[in-house]
DOZAMAR-169447 format. One record per residue: x, y, z of N, C-alpha, C, O in turn; residue in three letters. Coordinates in steps of 0.05 Angstrom, whole numbers, plus 5000, padded with zeros to 4 digits. Example, Ala and Ser with C-alpha at 12.3 -4.5 7.8 and 13.67 -1.06 7.14 Angstrom:
526448865156524649105156526449345156528549345169ala;525749555142527349795143525850015157526850235161ser;
//
This chain:
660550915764661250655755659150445763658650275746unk;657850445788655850335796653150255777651750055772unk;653250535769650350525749651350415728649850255717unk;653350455719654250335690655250015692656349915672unk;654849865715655749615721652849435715652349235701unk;650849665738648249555731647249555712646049345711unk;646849745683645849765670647749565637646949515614unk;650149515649650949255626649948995640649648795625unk;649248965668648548735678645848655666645348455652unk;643948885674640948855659641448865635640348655627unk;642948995607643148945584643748645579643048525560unk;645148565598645748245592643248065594642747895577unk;641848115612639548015625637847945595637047725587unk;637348265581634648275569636048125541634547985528unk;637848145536639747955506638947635515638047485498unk;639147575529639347245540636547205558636147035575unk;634447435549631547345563629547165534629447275512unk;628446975537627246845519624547015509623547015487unk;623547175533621747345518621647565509619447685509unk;623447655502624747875494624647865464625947685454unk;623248015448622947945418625047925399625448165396unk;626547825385628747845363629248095351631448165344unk;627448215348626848575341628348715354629848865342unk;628248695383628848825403631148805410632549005417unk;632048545410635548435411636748545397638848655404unk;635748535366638148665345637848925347639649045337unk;635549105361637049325368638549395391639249635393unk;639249195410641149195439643449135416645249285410unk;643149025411646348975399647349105377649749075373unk;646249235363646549525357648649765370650349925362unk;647249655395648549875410651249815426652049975443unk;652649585420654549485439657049595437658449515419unk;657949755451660949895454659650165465661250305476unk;657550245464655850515462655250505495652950475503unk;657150545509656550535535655450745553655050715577unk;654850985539654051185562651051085545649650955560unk;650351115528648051025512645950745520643550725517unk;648050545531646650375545645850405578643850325589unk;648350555587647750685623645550785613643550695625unk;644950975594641351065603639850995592638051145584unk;639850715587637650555568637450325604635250305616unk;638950255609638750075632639550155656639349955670unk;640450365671641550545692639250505716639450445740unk;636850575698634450455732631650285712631850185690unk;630250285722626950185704626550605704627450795716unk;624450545677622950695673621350815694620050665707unk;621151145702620551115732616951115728616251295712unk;614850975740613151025750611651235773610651195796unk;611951515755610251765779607851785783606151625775unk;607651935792603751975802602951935779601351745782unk;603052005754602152085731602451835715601151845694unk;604351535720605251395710607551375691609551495698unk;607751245667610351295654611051475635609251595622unk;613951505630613051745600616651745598618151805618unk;617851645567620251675561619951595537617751525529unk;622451615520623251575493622251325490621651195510unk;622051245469621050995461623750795448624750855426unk;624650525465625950435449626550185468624550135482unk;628949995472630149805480630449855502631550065505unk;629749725524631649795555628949855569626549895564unk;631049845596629249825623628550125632626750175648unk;629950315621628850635615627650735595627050975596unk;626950595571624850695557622450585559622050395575unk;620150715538618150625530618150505514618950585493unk;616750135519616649905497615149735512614549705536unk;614649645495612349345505612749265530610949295546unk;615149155537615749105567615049255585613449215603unk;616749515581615749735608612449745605611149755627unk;611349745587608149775595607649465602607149455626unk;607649145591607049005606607849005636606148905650unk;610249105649610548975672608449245693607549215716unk;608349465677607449705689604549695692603249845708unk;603149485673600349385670600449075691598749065709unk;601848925689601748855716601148845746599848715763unk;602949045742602749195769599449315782598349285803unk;598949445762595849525756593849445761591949565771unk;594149125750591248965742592048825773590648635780unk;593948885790594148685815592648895828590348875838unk;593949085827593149335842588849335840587549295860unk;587949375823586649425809583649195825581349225831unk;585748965824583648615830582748645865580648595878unk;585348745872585848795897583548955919583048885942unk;582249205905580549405906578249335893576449505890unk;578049105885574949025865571948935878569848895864unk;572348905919571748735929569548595909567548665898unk;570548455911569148205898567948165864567147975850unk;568348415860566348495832569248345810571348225815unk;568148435790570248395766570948685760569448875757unk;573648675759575348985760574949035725574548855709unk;575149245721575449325690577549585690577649745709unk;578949605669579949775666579949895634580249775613unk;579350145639578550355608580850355592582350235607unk;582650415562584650415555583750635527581750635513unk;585850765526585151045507588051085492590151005501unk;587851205471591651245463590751505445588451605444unk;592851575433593251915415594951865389596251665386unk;594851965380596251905348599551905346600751935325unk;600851885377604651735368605151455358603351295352unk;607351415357608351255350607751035374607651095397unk;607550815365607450525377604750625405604950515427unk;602950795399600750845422598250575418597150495438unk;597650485395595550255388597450065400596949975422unk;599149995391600949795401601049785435600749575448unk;601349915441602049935474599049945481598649835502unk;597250025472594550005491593549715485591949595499unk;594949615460593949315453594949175485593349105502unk;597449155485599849095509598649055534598748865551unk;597349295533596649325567593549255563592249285583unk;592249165543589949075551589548725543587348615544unk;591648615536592348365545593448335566592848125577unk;595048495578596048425603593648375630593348205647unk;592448605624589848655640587248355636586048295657unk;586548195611585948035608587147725618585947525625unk;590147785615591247605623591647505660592747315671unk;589947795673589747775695586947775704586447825727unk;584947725686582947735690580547965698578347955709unk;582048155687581548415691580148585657581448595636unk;578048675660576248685637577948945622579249075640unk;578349055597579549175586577649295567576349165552unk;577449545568575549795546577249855535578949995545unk;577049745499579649895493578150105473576249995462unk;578450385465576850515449578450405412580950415409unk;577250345398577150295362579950515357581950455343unk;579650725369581350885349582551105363581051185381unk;584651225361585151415379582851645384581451745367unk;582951725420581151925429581852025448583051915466unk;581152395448582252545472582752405497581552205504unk;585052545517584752355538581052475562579952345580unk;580352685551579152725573577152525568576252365585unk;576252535542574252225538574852005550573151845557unk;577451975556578151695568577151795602576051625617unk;577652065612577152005645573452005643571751955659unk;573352055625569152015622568951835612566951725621unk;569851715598569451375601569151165626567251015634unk;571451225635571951055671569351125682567950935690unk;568551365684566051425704563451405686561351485696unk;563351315660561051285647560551005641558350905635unk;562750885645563850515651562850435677561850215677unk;562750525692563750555718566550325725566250145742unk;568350345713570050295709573150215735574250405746unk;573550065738576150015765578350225755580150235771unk;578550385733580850525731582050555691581650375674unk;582950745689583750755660586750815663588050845683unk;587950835626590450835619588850925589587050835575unk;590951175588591451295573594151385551595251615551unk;595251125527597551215526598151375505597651355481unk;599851595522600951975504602752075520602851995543unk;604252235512606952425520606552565519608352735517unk;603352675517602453025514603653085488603552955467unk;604953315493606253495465609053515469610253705458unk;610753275488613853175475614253205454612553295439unk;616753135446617753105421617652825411617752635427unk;617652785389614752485371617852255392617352025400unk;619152325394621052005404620051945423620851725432unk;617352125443617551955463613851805459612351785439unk;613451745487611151615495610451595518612351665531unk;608451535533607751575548605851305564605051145547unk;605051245592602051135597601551265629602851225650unk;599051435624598251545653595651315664593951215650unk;595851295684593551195695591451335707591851555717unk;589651265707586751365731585651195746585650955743unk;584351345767583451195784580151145777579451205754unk;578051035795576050935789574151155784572051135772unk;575451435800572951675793574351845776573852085780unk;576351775753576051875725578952005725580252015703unk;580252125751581752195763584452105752584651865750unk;586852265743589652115750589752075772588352185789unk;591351895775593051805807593951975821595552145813unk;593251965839594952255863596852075874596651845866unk;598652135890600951965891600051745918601051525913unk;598451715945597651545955597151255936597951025940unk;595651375915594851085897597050975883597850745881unk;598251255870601451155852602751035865604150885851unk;603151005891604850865913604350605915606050435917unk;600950575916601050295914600850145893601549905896unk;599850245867600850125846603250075838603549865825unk;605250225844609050165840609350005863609949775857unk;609150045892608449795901608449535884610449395883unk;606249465872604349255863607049265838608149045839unk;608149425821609849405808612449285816613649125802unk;613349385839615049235852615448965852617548885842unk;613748775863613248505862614448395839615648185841unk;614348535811614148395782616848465781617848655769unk;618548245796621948145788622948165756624748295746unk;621247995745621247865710619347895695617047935704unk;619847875672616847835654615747575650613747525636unk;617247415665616147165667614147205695612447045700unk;614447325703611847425723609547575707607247565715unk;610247735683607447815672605147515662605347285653unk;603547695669600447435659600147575632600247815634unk;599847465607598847565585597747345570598847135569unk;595247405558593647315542593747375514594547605509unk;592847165489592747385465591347445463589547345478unk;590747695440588147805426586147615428584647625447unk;585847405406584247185414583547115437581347155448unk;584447065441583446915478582347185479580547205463unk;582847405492582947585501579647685495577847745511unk;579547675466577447805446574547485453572147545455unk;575147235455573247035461571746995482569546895483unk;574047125506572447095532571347235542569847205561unk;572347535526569247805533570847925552569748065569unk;574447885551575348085570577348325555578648505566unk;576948275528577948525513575048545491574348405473unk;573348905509572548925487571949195478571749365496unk;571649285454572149525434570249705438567949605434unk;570349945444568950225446569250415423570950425405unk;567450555428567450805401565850915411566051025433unk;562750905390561651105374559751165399558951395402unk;559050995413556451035446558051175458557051385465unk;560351145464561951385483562551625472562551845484unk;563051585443563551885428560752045434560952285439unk;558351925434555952185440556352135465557852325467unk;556352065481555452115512557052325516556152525527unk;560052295507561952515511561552755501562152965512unk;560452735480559752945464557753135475557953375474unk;555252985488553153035503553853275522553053505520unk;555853125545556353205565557553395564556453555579unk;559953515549561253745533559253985526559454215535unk;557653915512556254095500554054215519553054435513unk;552954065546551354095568552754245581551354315600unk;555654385583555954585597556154865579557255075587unk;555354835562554955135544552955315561551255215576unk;553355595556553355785576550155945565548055985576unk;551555995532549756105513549856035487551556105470unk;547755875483548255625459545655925438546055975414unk;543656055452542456225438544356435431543856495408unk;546356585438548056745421549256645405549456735382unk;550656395412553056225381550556265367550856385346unk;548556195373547456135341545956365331544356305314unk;546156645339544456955340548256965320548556995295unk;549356945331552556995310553956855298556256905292unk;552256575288553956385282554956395254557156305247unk;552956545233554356615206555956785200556656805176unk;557156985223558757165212560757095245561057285260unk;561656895250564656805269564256585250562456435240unk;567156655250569556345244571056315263571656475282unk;571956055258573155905283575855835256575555815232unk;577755835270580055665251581455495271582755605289unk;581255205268582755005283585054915268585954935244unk;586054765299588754575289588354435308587954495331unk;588654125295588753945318592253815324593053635339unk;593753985308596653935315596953675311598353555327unk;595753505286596053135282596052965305597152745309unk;594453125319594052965349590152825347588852755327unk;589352825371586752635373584752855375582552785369unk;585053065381582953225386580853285351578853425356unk;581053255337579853295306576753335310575553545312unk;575653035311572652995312572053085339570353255339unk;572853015362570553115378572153475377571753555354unk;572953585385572853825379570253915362568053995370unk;571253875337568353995314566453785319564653935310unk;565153585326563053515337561553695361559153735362unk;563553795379561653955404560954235398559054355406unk;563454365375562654605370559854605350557754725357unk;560054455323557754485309554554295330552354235320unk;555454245356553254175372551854345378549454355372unk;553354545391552054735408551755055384551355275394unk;551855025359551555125340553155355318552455555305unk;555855215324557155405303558055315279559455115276unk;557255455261557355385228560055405215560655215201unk;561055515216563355675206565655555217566755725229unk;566955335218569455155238571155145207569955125185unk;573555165210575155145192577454975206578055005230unk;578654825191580654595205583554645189583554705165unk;585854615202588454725182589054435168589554215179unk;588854465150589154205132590554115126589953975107unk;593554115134596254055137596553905153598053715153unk;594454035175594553865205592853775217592953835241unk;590653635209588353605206588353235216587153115234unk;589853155201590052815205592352705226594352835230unk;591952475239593652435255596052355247596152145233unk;598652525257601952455241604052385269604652575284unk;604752195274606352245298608252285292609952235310unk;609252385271611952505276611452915280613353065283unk;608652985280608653115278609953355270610653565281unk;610153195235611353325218611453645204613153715187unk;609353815216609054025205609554215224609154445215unk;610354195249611454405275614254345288614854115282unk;615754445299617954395310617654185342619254025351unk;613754315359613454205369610354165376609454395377unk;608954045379606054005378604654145407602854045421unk;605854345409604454505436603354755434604854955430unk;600854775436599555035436599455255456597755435457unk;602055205475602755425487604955605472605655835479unk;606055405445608255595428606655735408604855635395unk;607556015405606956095382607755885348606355835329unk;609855845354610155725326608955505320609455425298unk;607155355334605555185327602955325314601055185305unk;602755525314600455665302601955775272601156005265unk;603355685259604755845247602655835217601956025202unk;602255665216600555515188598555635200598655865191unk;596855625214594055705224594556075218593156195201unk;596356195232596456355225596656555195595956795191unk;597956355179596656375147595256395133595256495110unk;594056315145590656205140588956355152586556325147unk;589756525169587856645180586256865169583856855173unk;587257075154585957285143583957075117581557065114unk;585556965107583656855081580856745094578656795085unk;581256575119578556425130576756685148574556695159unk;578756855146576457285162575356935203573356845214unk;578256905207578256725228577857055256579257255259unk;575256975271575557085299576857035318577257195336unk;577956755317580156715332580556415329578756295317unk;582556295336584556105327584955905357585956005378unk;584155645354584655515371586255225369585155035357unk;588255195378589554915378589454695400589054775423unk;589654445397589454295419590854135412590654025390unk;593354055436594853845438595353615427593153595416unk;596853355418597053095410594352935429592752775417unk;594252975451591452765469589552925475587752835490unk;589153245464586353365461586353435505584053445514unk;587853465520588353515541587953835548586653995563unk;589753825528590954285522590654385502591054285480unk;589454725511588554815494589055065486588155245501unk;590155125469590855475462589855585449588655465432unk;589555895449588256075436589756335423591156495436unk;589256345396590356655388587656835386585256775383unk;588857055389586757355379586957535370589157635369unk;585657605365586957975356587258115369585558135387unk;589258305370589558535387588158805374586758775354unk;588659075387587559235391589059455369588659695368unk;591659215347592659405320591059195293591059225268unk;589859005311588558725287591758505288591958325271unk;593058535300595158315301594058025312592258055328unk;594357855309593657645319596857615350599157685353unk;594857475366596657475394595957225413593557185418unk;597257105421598156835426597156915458598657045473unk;593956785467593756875490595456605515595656365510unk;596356735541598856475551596056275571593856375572unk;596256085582594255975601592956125622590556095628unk;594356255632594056495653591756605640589456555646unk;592856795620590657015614587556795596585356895599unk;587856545582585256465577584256355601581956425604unk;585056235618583856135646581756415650579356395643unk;582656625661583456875676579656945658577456985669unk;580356945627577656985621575956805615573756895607unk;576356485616574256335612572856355653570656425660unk;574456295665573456385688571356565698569656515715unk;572156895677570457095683567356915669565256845679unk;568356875643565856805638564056625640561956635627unk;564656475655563056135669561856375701559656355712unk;562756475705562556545734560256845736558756895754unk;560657055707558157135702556157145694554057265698unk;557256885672554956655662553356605678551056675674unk;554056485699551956315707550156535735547956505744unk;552156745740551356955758548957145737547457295749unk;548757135715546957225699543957115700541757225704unk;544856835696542456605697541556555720539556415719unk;542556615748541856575775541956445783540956425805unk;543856195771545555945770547955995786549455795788unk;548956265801551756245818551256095841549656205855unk;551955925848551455765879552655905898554955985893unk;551355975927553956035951555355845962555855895985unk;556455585951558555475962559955385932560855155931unk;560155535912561655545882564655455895564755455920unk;566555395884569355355886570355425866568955445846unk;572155465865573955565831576955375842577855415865unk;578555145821580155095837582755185821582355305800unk;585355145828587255305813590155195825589955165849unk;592155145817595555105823596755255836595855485840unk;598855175845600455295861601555585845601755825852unk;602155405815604455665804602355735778602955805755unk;599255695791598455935765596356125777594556065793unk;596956425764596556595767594756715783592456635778unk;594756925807593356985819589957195815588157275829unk;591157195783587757345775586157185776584657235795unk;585256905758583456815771582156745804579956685812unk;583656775812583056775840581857055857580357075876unk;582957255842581757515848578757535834576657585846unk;579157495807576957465797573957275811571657355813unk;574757085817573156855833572456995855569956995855unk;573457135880573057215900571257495898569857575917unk;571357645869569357875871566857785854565657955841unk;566157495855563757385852562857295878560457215877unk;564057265906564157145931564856775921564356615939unk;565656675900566656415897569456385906571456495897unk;569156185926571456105941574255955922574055785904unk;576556065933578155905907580855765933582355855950unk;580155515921582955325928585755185915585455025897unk;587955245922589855175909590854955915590654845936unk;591954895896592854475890596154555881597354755873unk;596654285887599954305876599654245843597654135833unk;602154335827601854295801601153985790602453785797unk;598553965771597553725765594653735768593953775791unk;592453715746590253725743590153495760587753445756unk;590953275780590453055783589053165805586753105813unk;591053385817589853515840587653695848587053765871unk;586353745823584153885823582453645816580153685823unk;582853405805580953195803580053165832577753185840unk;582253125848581852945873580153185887578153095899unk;580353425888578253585902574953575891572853575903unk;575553565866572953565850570553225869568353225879unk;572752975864571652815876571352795904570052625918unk;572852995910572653045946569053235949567253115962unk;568553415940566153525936564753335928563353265947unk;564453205910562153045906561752785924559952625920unk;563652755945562652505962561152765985558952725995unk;562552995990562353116019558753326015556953376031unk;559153425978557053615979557153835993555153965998unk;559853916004560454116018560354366002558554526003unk;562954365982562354485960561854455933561954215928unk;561254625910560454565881563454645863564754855863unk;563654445852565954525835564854745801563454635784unk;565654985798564955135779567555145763567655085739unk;569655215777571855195744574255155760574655265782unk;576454925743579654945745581154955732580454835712unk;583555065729585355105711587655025723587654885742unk;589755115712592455195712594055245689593255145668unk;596155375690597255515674598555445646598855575625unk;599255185655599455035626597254915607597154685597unk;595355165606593455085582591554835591590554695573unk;591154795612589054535626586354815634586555045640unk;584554675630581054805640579354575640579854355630unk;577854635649576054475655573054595675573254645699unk;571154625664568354615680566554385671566954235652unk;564854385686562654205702563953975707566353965704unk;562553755715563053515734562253325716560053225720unk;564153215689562652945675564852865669564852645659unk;567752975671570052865678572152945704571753105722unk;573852805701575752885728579052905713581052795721unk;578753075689581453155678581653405661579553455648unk;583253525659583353835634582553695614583353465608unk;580353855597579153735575580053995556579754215567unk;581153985532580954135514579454145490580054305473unk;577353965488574953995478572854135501572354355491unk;571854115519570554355539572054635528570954815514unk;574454615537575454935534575755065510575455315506unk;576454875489576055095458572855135452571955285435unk;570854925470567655045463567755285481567255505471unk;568555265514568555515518569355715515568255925521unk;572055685503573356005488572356125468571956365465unk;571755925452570155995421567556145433566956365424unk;565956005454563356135460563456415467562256595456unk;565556435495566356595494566356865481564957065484unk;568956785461568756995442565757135424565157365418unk;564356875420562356945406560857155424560357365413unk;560257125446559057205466558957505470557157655476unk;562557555461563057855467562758065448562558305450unk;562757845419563558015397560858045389560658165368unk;558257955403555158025401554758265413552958415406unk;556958335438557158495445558958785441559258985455unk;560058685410562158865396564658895420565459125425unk;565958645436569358715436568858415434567058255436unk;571758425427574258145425575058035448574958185467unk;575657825452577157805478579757895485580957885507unk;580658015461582258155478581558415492582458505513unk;579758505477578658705492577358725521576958935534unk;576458355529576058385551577858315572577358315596unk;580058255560582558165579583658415585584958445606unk;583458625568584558925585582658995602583459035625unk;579959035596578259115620578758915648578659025670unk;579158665645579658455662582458715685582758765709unk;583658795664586458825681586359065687588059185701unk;583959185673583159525687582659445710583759505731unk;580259235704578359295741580359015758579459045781unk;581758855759583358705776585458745782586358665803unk;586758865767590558885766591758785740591158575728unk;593358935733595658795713597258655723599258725736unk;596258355716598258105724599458015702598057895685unk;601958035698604357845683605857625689607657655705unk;605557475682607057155689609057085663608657195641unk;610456955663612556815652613456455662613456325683unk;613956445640614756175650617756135645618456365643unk;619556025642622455905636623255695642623255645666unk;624255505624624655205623627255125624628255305610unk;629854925634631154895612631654555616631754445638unk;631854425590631654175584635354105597637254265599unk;635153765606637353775613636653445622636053345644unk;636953355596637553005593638152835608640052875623unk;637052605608639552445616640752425642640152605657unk;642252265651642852215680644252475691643252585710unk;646252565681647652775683645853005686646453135705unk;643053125668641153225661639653235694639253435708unk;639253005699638152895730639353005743638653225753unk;642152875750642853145774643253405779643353545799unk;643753465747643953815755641553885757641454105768unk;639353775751636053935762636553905788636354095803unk;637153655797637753555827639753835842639053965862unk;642453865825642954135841642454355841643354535855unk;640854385822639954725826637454705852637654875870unk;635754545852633054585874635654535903635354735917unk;637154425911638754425925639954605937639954635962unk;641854805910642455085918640555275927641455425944unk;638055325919636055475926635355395954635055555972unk;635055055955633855055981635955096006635255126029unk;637855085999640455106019640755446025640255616043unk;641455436009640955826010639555985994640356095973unk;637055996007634956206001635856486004636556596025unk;635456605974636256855976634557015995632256936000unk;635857296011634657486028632057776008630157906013unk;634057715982632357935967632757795940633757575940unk;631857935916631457805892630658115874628558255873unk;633158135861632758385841631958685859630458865852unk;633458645885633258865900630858825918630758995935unk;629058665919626258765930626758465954628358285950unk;625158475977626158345995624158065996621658075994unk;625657806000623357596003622357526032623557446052unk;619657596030618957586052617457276066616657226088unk;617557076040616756766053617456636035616756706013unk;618956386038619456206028617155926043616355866065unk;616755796010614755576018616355366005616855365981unk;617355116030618454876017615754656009613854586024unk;616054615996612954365995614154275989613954275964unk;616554095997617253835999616753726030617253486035unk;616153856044615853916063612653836077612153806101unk;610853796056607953826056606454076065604654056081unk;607054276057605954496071603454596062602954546039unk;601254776079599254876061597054566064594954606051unk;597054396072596054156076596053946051594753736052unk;597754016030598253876015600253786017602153866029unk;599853526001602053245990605053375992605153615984unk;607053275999609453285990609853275965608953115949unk;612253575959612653495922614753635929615253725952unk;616153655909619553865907618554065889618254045865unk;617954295904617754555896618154715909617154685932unk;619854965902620655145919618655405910618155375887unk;617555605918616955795916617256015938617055965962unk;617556265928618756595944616856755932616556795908unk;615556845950613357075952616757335964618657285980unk;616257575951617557845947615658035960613357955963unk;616158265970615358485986612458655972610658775984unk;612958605943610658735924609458595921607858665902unk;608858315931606658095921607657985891605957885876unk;610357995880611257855867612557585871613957575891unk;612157295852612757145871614856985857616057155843unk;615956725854616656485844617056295849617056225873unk;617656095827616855865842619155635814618855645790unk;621055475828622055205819621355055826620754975848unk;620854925795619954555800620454385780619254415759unk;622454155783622654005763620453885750618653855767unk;619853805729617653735710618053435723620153325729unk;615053345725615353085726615152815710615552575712unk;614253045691614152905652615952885639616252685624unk;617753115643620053185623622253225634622153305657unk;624653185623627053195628628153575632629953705620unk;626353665652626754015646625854055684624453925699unk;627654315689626054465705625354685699626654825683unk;622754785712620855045699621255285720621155215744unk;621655485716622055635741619155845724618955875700unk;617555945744614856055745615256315752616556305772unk;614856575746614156785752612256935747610856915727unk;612157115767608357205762609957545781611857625794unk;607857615772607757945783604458065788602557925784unk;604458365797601958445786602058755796602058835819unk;602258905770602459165778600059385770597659335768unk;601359645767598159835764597759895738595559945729unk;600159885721600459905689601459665681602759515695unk;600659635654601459495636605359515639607059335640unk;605559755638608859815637610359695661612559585660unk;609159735678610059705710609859415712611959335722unk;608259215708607759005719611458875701613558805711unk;610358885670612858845650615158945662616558755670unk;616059125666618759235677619959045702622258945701unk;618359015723617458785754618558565745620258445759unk;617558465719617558185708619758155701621257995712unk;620358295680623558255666626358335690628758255687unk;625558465707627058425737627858275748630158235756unk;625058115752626257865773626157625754626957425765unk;625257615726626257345714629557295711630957095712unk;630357635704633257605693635057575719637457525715unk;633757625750635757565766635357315777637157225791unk;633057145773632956875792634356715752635656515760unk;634556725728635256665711637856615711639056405704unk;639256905723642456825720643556635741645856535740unk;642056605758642956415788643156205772645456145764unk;640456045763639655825747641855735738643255545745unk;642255905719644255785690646855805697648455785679unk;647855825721650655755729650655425729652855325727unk;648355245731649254995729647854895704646954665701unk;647655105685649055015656650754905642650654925617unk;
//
């Protein structure tokens, strides 16, 4: 009753606020008698995480709309002035092809003007990794990037970065929500218009000089730009940019570094935010390849790559070893872009002895095996490329070590040092190269992902999600990490757990987060963690056995017994 007292109190608030647009009113009032509907439109503010904001787009102090990004850009440009000693702060601004994304980067780069804080806004939507190479090619006080990744089109998103290209690790998110804190009203936001904004030289427009530098820098980590082009007339490439931002620079870096043959799915080719032609715009699902997959025999495609709504993530299909096309998971393309950055450059005499390879908590332990029988050292981060940023910029102040490649399992990669975020333009040039690479050498990649699992182990991972809305949604994720952490099972599908790791806890010398993970007697492990994006928790499994059969059998063991625990608070 509490929450539902507060959240008609704030509905009253924003009906009887003068700056509140008329637009916006007649859809509050819309909604009046609709009371569980308004509890989670006004129940708390929109929450600000490490990562910054990300919810449905609509009316209220829990969605995404002009307000939540002005007061959330506020907070920012204080934050932001604060850390400037003395200079003039700037901040980068980037968006992706949803709904109300130009609008909201308009938002927050008046707000940012209105505080005297310089604003890069790019012309037109662009990947986000362009935006963390912007900040460091700006040299920039910090960027915003607004996207919901590959949600479903109702929502939206705005992540921030810090000044070395970086999302926010949560020390900084702290003090920016902090700095958010302060902003009672929106009569506390500073905002400027366009005009003003556009006269005094503190809103101004980027493109086509950042599109090559980016492009530049992308294409400067190619491995073997002389084989793409020894094979470039007989590989095809077949893309999808899933009506997201990745389009041009994608086929800009590939026909850079010299491949002829790029084919684009032309359904999905232009930016749609309703992302009308998939159920969901993520290239970790098979069915987002579904159209690409159509298309594939006619375009005689070598393999098939998609990338996300903000060009972040990146997936790959291939052929298998009957000619089926096969949906490779993050694990296994990490697993071989890894091999091949790491013999790449062990070829060229380019391996360094203080290499790093960096990698997540809950993704897979082959790259890491892999990394170690090159002698490259590999370190694990909690889930969030933010955290492989912050190591990346930790090496380059210390020079201790060289950052060579990071991943994690949800389709993020990333090599060399010209950004500090998963780029999925880097990784479909490196997969594509890749492939080209091998098939000079007559196999596929899939063919080298079995040899991978001849000479390392057969590792199987899985993932499992389940969505669960809404306040109610909230606490039952709330009680399941609860039940686990209260009573940790002794065994799991018969086999015995031999360590539980709380990292809420900070353990391992990393940050506090709520994740539970259980390492098992065979080096099988798992791991719960509520999403901090999405209204879901993900439970992680991984294995690694001596067959193909064995590892699979291991897997479907312990998913279906940590599965049925789960879904009792269904």
């Amino acid at each position: 009753m509490l929450s539902l007292e507060h959240a008609l109190t704030q509905y009253k608030l924003w009906l009887n606020d003068p700056l509140i647009d008329e637009q916006t009113k007649s859809e509050l009032l819309s909604l009046q008698g609709n009371e569980k509907e308004l509890e989670d439109r006004f129940y708390r503010d929109l929450e600000f995480g490490t990562g910054g904001l990300r919810g449905v787009i609509g009316a209220g102090t829990n969605r995404m709309n002009r307000y939540t990004v002005a007061k959330a850009t506020q907070g920012l440009a204080q934050f932001v002035s604060k850390q400037a000693d003395g200079r003039r702060p700037s901040v980068a601004i980037a968006y992706d092809s949803r709904n109300q994304s130009p609008e909201f980067a308009l938002e927050a780069a008046l707000v940012l003007a209105g505080n005297g804080v310089k604003a890069y806004v790019f012309e037109s939507l662009r990947p986000t990794p362009e935006l963390s190479f912007a900040v460091r090619h700006l040299g920039s006080s910090g960027g915003i990037v607004i996207t919901a990744s590959h949600n479903p089109p109702e929502y939206n998103g705005y992540k921030v970065y810090g000044k070395d290209g970086g999302q926010l690790v949560p020390r900084d998110a702290e003090q920016v929500l902090a700095e958010i804190g302060t902003v009672a009203s929106l009569a506390q936001v500073r905002r400027v218009s366009r005009e003003e904004a556009e006269a005094s030289g503190l809103l101004q427009w980027i493109g086509a000089d950042i599109d090559e530098a980016f492009v530049q820098a992308v294409s400067g980590v190619s491995l073997h730009p002389d084989v793409v082009k020894k094979v470039s007339d007989r590989f095809h490439i077949l893309y999808t940019p899933l009506h997201g931002a990745g389009n041009r620079s994608v086929r800009a870096v590939l026909e850079r570094i010299g491949f002829g043959n790029v084919h684009v799915v032309p359904e999905q080719e232009q930016p749609d935010p309703q992302f009308s032609t998939v159920k969901s715009p993520n290239p970790e699902e098979r069915e987002a390849f579904t159209i690409a997959l159509s298309m594939a025999r006619q375009t005689n495609a070598d393999i098939i790559i998609g990338t996300d709504p903000d060009c972040d993530r990146m997936g790959a299909v291939v052929q298998n070893d009957t000619g089926e096309f096969v949906v490779l998971n993050g694990n296994q393309s990490g697993a071989i872009m890894a091999y091949y950055v790491l013999d790449g450059l062990k070829r060229r005499g380019e391996l360094p002895d203080n290499g790093v390879l960096v990698k997540t908590i809950v993704t897979s332990e082959m790259g890491a095996v892999i990394a170690e029988s090159f002698g490259v050292r590999v370190m694990n981060t909690l889930t969030g490329f933010k955290y492989i940023g912050e190591k990346m910029t930790e090496f380059e102040q210390t020079g201790q070590y060289r950052f060579l490649f990071g991943y994690e399992e949800s389709y993020g990669y990333l090599a060399g040092t010209y950004c500090r975020d998963k780029d999925a333009v880097l990784a479909s040039m490196l997969i594509c190269e890749a492939a080209a690479y091998y098939k000079n050498e007559g196999k596929t990649l899939y063919d080298v992902l079995q040899e991978l699992y001849r000479t390392y182990g057969y590792f199987r991972e899985q993932l499992e999600s389940r969505t669960m809305k809404g306040k109610d949604g909230l606490e039952k994720i709330g009680g399941i990490m609860e039940d686990w952490r209260s009573n940790p099972p002794a065994a799991v599908a018969d086999v015995p757990v031999v360590r539980v790791q709380d990292y809420l806890h900070g353990i391992d010398g990393l940050p506090a987060e709520n994740v539970l993970k259980y390492t098992l007697a065979d080096d099988s492990w798992f791991c719960l963690r509520p999403s901090g994006t999405e209204p879901k928790i993900k439970m992680y499994f991984a294995v690694r056995g001596s067959s193909e059969e064995e590892a699979g059998a291991r897997l479907d063991r312990l998913r279906a017994a940590v599965m049925s625990r789960v879904d009792q608070f269904q």
